[in-house]
N, CA, C and O of each residue as an XYZ file, in Angstrom:
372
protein
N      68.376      8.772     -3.280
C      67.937      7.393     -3.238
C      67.143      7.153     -1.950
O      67.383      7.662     -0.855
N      66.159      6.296     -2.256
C      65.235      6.026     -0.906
C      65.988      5.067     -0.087
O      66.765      4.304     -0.661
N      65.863      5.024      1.045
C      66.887      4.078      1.794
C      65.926      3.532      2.802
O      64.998      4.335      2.900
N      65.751      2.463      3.624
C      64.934      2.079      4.865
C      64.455      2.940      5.874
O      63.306      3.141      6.266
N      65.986      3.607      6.368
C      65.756      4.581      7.310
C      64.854      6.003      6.926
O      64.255      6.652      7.784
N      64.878      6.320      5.597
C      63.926      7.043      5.003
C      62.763      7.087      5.281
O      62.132      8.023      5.771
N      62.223      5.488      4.808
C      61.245      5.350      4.623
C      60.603      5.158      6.070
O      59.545      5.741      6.308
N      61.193      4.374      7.031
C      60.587      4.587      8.478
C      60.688      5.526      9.246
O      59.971      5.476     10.244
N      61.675      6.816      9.062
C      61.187      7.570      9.851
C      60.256      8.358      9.400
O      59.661      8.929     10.313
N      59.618      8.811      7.550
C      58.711      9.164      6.998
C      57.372      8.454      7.885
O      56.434      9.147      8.279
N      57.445      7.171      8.088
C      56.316      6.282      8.558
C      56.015      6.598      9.786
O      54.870      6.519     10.230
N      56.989      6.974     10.425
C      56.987      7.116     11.900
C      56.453      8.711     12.459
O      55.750      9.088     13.397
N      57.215      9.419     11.310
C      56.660     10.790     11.649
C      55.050     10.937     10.856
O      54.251     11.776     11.275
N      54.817     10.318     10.062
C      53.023      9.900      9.320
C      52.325      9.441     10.531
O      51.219      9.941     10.735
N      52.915      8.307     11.633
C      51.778      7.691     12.069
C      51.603      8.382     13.524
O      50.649      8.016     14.211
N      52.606      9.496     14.081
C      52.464     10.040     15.146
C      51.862     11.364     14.596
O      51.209     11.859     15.515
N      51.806     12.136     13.503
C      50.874     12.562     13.033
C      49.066     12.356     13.031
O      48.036     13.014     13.177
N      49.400     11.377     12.839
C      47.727     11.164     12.719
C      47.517     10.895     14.265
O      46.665     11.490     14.924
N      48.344      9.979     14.758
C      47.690      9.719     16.684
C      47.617     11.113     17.446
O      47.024     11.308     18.507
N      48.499     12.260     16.532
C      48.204     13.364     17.134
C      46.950     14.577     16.989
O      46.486     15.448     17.725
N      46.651     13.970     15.278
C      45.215     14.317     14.809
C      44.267     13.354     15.599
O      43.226     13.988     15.777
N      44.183     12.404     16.022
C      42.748     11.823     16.541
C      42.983     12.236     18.191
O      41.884     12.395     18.723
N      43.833     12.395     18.898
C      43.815     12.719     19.859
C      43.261     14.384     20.493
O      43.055     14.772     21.642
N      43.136     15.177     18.962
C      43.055     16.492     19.057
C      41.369     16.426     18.784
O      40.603     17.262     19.263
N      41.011     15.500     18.090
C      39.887     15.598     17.854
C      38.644     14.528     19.443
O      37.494     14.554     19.881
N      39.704     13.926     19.626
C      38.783     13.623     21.136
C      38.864     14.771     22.200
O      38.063     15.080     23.082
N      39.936     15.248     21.888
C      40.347     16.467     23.606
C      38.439     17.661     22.793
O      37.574     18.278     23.414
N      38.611     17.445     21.456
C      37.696     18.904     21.240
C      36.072     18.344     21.186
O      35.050     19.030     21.196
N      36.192     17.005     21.132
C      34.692     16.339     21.842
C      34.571     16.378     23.327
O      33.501     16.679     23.857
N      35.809     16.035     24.122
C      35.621     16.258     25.333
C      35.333     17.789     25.602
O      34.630     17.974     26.596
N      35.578     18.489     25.184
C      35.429     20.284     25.314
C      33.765     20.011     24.799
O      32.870     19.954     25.642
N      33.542     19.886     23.626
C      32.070     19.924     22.964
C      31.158     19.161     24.174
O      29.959     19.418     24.068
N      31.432     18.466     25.054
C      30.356     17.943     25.540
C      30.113     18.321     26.715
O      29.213     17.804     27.377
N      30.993     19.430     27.232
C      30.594     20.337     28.771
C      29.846     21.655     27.895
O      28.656     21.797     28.175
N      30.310     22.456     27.051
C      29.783     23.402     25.887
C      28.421     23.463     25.715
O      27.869     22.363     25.709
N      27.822     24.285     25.595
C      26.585     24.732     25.277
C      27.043     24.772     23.184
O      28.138     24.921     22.641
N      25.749     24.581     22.616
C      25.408     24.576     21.055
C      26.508     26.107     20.811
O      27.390     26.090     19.953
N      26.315     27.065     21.506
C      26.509     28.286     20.776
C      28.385     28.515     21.222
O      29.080     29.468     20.871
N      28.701     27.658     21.831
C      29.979     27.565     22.473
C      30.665     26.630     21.815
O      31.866     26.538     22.064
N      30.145     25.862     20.973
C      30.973     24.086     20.438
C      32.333     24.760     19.691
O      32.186     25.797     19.045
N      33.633     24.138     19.805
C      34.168     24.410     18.804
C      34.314     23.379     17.316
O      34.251     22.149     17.324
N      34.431     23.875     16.622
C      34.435     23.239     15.423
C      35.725     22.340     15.194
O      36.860     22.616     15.584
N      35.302     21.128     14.435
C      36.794     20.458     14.006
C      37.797     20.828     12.924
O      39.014     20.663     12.840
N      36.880     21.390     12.110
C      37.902     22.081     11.101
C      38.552     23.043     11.205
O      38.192     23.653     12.212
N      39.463     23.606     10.621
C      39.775     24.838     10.530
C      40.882     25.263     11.534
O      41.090     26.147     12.365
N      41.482     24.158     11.013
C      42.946     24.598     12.610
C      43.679     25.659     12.248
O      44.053     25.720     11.076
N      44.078     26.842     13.298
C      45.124     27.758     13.135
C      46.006     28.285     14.901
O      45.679     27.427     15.722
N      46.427     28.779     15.205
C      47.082     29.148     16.083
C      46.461     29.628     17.230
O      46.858     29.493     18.387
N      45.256     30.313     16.757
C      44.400     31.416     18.131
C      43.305     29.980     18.444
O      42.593     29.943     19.448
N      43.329     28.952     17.489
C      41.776     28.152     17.647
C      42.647     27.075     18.837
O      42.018     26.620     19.792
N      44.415     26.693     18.602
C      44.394     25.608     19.291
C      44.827     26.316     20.596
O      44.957     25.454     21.466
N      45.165     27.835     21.178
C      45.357     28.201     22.078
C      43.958     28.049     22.855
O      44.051     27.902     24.074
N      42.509     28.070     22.218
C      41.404     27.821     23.118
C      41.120     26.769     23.296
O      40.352     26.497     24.219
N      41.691     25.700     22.390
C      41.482     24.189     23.133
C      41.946     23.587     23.822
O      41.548     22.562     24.374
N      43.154     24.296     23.926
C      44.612     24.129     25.045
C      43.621     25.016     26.634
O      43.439     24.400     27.685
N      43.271     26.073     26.474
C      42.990     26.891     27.557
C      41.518     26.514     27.601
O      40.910     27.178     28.441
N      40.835     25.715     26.994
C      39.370     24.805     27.536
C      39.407     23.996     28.324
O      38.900     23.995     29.446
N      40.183     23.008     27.670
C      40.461     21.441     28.340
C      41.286     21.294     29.226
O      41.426     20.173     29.715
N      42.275     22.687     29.802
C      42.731     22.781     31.021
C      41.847     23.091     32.172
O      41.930     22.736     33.347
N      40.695     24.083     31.357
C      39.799     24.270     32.525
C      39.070     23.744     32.543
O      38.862     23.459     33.722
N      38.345     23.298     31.907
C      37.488     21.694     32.065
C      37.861     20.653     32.489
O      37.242     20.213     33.458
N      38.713     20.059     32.081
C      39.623     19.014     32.794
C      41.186     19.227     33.506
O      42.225     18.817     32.989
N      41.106     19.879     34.660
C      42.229     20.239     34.488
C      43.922     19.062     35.218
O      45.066     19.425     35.492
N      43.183     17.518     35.287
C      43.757     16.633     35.655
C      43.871     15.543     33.985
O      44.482     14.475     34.036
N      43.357     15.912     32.941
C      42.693     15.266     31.584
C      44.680     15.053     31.045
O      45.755     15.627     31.217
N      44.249     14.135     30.514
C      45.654     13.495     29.997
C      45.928     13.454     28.325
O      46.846     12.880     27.739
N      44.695     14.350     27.690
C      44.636     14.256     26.625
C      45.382     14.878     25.476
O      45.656     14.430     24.362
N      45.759     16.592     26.331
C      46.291     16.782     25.911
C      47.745     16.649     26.222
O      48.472     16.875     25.255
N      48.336     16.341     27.321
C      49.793     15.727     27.353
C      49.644     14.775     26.629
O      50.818     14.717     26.264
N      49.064     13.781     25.991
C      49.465     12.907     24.569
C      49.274     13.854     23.400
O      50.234     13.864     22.629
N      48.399     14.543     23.127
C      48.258     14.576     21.903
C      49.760     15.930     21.451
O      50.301     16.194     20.378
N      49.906     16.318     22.457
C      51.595     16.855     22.539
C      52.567     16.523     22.253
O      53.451     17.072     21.597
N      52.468     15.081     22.971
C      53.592     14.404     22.978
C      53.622     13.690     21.608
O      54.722     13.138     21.574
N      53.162     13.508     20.813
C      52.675     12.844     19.673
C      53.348     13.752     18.676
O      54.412     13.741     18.057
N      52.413     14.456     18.761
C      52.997     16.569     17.855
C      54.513     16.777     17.841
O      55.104     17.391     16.952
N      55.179     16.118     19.075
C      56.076     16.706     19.016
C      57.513     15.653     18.610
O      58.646     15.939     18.220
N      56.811     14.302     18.925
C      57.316     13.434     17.697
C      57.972     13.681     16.884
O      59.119     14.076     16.677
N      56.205     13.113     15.868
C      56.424     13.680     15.002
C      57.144     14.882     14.184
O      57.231     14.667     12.975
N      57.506     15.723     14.501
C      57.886     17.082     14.247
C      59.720     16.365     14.314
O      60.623     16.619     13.517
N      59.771     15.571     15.371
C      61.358     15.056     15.479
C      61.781     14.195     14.698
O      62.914     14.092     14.227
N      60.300     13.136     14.438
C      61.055     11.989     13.663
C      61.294     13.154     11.646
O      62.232     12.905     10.888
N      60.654     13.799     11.460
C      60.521     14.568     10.411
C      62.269     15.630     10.287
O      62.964     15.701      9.274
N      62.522     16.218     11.465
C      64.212     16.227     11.714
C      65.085     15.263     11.215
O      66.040     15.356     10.444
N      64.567     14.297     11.812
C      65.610     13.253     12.291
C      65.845     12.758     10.476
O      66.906     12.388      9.973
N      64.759     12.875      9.914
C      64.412     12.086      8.234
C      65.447     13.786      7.235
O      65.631     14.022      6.041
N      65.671     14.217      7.957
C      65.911     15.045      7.100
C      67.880     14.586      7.186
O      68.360     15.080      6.165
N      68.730     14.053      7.799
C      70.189     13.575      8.085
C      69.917     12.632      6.591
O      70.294     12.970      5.469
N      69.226     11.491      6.919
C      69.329     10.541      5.410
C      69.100     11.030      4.014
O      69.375     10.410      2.987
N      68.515     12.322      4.113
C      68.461     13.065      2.841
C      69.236     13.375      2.801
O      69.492     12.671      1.825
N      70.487     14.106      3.013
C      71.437     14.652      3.462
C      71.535     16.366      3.272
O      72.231     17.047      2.518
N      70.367     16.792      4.455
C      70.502     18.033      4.078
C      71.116     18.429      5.167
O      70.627     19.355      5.814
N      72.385     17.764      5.607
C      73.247     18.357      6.652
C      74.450     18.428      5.831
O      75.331     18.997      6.476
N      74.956     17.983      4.343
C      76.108     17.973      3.771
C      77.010     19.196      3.609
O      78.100     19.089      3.046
């Protein structure tokens, strides 16, 4: 059965999701705009080796930039409130 708490921490882990998608996509404009054409990275196509170079760009490009301590902190939310939604399902029974 759907219950409140369901449904808001579903909402909660949805909307720190996405603040963690737009925040990933400004840190990789801020990277794109010190970058030369043949250097840009692309927005699509996320996997593991692509966000270790946007992590190890935007440290060295900015290495005081606050962008990515949010868009972390967001990620990692999310990822909790998505835990946390899993007790009202009751897949701790």
């Amino acid at each position: 059965m759907i219950t409140a708490p369901v449904v808001l921490l579903f909402c909660l882990a949805g909307s720190c999701s996405i603040l963690s998608g737009f925040f990933l996509w400004q840190e990789i404009g801020e990277i794109n705009r010190k970058l030369t054409d043949a250097e840009q990275i692309s927005y699509w196509g996320m996997h593991a080796v692509k966000m270790a170079r946007i992590k190890a760009e935007y440290k060295r490009l900015y290495p005081l930039g606050k962008i990515d301590v949010m868009r972390r902190i967001f990620q990692y939310l999310g990822l909790a409130f998505l835990a946390l939604l899993l007790i009202p399902l009751g897949f701790f029974k």
